[in-house]
C-alpha positions, 0 to 999 in steps of 0.5 A: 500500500506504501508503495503505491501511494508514495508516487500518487504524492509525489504526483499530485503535488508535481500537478500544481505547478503545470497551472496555465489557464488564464481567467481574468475573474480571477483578479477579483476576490481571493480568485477563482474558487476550486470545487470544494467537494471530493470527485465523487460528489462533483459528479452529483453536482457538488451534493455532498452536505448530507452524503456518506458513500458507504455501502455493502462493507459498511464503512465508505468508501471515500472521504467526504472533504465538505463536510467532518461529521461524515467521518463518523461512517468510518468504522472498524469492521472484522477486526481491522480498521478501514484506512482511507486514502483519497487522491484527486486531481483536474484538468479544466479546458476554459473558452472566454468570449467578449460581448463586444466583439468576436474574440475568443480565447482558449485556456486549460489548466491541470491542478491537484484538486486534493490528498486525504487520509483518514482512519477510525480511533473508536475503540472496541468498546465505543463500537460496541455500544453503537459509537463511532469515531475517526480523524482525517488529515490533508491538503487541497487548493481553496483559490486559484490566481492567473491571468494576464489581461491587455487593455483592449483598444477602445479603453487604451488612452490616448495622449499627445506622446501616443498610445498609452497600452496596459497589461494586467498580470496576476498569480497565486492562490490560496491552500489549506491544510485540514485535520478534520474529526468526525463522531457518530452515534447509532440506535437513537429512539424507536428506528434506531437513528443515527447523528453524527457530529464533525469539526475541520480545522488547520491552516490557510495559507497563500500568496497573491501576486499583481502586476500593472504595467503600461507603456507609449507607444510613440506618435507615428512622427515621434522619434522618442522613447519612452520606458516602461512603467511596473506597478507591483504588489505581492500578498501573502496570506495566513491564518486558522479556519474552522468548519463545523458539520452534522449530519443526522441519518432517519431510518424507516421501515421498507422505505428507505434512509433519509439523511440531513446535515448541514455546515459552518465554515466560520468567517476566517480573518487571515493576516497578510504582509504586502510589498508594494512597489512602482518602477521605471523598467526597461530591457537589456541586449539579452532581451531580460527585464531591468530596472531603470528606477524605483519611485515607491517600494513599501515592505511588509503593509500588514492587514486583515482578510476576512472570508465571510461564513458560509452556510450550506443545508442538504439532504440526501434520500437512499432507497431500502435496497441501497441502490439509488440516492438522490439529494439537494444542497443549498448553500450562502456565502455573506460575501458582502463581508469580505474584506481586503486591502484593495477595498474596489473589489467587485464581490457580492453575496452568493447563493448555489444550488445543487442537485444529484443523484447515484445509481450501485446496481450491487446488492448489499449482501448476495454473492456476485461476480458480475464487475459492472455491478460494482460501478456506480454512476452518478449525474446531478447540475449546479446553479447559481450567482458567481460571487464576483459581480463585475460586468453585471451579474454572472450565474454560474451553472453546470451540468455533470457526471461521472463514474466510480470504476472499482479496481478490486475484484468482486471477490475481494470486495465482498470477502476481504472489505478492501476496495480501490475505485478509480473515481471520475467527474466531468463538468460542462458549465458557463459562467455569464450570459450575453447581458452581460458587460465585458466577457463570459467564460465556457469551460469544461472540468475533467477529474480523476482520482483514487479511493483506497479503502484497505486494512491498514491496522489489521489484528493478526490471528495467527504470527 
């Protein structure tokens, strides 16, 4: 098992650094918000709040990265503990269109979408008595910055030097790092229903870096130069989040399970140090960028950014032979509250929808060989207003779905409990509408990943 998770880090962390898309909404906010839900639950739509993927093992199969309290499915079974290890990654292809003119341009973009571990601490007794405890640790990306942006030519000034041309750069982003507990109590009153209760928390971490560069472009009859002016500013980003989750399992007779839950990420006020500085530059015979002078150059500008609460409810209904689930989420963003030291960002409050639902064609406890009874398909969409609100009001939706192949044989899953699925999501989406000024933004989202539910701490029987 060591061995095959080794290089799957090695991996995903190598995926950060290959990033080149170019979103200019990027520049608004703290960038372009990365999904916020493992590859399973993306397929659905992004449903995820009251959703636990478990089935004929009794324990899940992946981790649930939206909400802690569903770690409280994961449980010691046959005298071992299920360890989860769960690995994800995207590519996304994006096509900006502009509502005054028929320019088109076309980005992609591979990233690491998350790693996880997670494993149970319930001790014997604990299980015994219908109670259930596991811990989970891990990284992924919150915000992505990149973009590079030429003033077009009817907002490029005119004056009696020339033609004063701008350039908009920007890059960074913003991670956590997250240990996350979840606790679950079973046989609540006459239908022996279950809650379970869940806390994330860990370190924010990011840095963003702009750029504004100008310069002339002299009058057809001035021999002149001129040189190049830099306006630069590098943020970095720090500080501690808190995410509280429930979820609470109703169970009843010949009709199925009716799962509710919620989440609280509680507003984060991270402080950052900003260098801001404006230069005259120029190019050297080698063609490198050198600076011709500094007029301003401030270091460590120190302040607060508060990311505002965010508020989701969810409820998810898995019929009596598990076969189907169905589910909804709603979630709010008070991004009105956001605060920052460029106090012109164009963000407001936001609202999403989403909607899923998965098939498992395998039967919970009959013997069966079949490999494409073990597949789960899923499909769901989202909908919603993008936070960011310049150039008027720009929905966000998508329509989605994906696959769960599992890597295991049947033989193994239903006699052993260990179970290895290669996970899979796409998204075809837009975000925008031709109402609206400046442009508009297609993209498509590919994720793939691995679920890696094995014996980890198994009690041996015999040495």
């Amino acid at each position: 098992m060591i061995k095959n998770i080794i290089p799957l880090i090695l991996l995903t962390v190598s995926l950060q650094v290959v990033a080149q898309d170019n979103s200019p909404l990027s520049r608004y906010g703290i960038g372009d918000l990365t999904p916020s839900q493992n590859i399973i639950n993306r397929s659905m739509g992004g449903m995820s709040v009251a959703y636990s993927d478990y089935g004929i093992i009794g324990s899940p199969f992946s981790i649930n990265i939206s909400n802690p309290a569903a770690l409280g499915y994961l449980t010691n079974t046959k005298n071992f503990s299920n360890t989860i290890f769960d690995v994800g990654a995207e590519v996304d292809s994006r096509t900006l269109l502009s509502n005054k003119n028929s320019d088109i341009y076309v980005s992609n973009n591979l990233m690491m979408s998350y790693l996880q571990l997670a494993f149970p601490i319930a001790t014997r007794k604990m299980e015994k008595r219908g109670m259930s405890w596991a811990v989970a640790l891990g990284m992924r990306p919150i915000s992505k910055i990149n973009y590079k942006i030429e003033a077009p030519s009817d907002t490029t000034y005119k004056s009696k030097f020339g033609t004063i041309n701008t350039l908009y750069e920007g890059s960074g982003g913003l991670n956590q790092i997250n240990l996350s507990t979840g606790f679950r109590k079973a046989g609540l009153g006459k239908m022996k229903n279950e809650l379970s209760i869940g806390i994330s928390s860990g370190f924010s971490f990011g840095k963003k870096d702009i750029a504004t560069t100008r310069s002339i472009t002299p009058n057809p009859k001035d021999s002149a130069y001129y040189y190049k002016s830099n306006q630069q500013s590098s943020t970095v980003y720090t500080g501690v989040f808190i995410d509280l989750g429930m979820q609470y399992e109703m169970h009843f007779n010949n009709a199925g399970t009716l799962r509710i839950g919620d989440v609280i990420k509680i507003q984060q006020n991270l402080q950052s140090k900003e260098t801001q500085s404006n230069q005259t530059i120029g190019y050297s015979g080698y063609g490198e960028q050198a600076i011709i002078d500094s007029i301003h150059n401030v270091d460590d500008i120190q302040s607060n950014v508060v990311i505002p609460t965010m508020i989701s409810l969810g409820a998810t209904y898995q019929t009596q032979n598990k076969k189907w689930t169905v589910g909804a989420d709603f979630e709010y963003t008070n991004w009105k509250a956001y605060q920052n030291n460029n106090p012109t960002d164009s963000v407001n409050n936001n609202w999403t929808l989403r909607v899923g639902a998965e098939y498992y064609p395998a039967k919970g406890s009959a013997v069966n060989k079949n490999y494409l009874s073990f597949i789960k398909y899923r499909a769901g969409f989202y909908y919603g207003p993008n936070y960011v609100t310049t150039g008027g009001t720009r929905y966000d939706y998508a329509l989605t779905g994906g696959f769960s192949f599992p890597l295991t044989t049947p033989r193994i899953i239903q006699s052993r409990g260990d179970y290895v699925t290669l996970n899979t999501s796409f998204e075809i989406g837009a975000r925008g509408n031709k109402q609206s000024t400046g442009l508009r933004e297609n993209y498509m989202r590919f994720a793939i990943g691995v679920s890696m539910n094995a014996r980890w701490f198994q009690k041996r029987n015999y040495d």
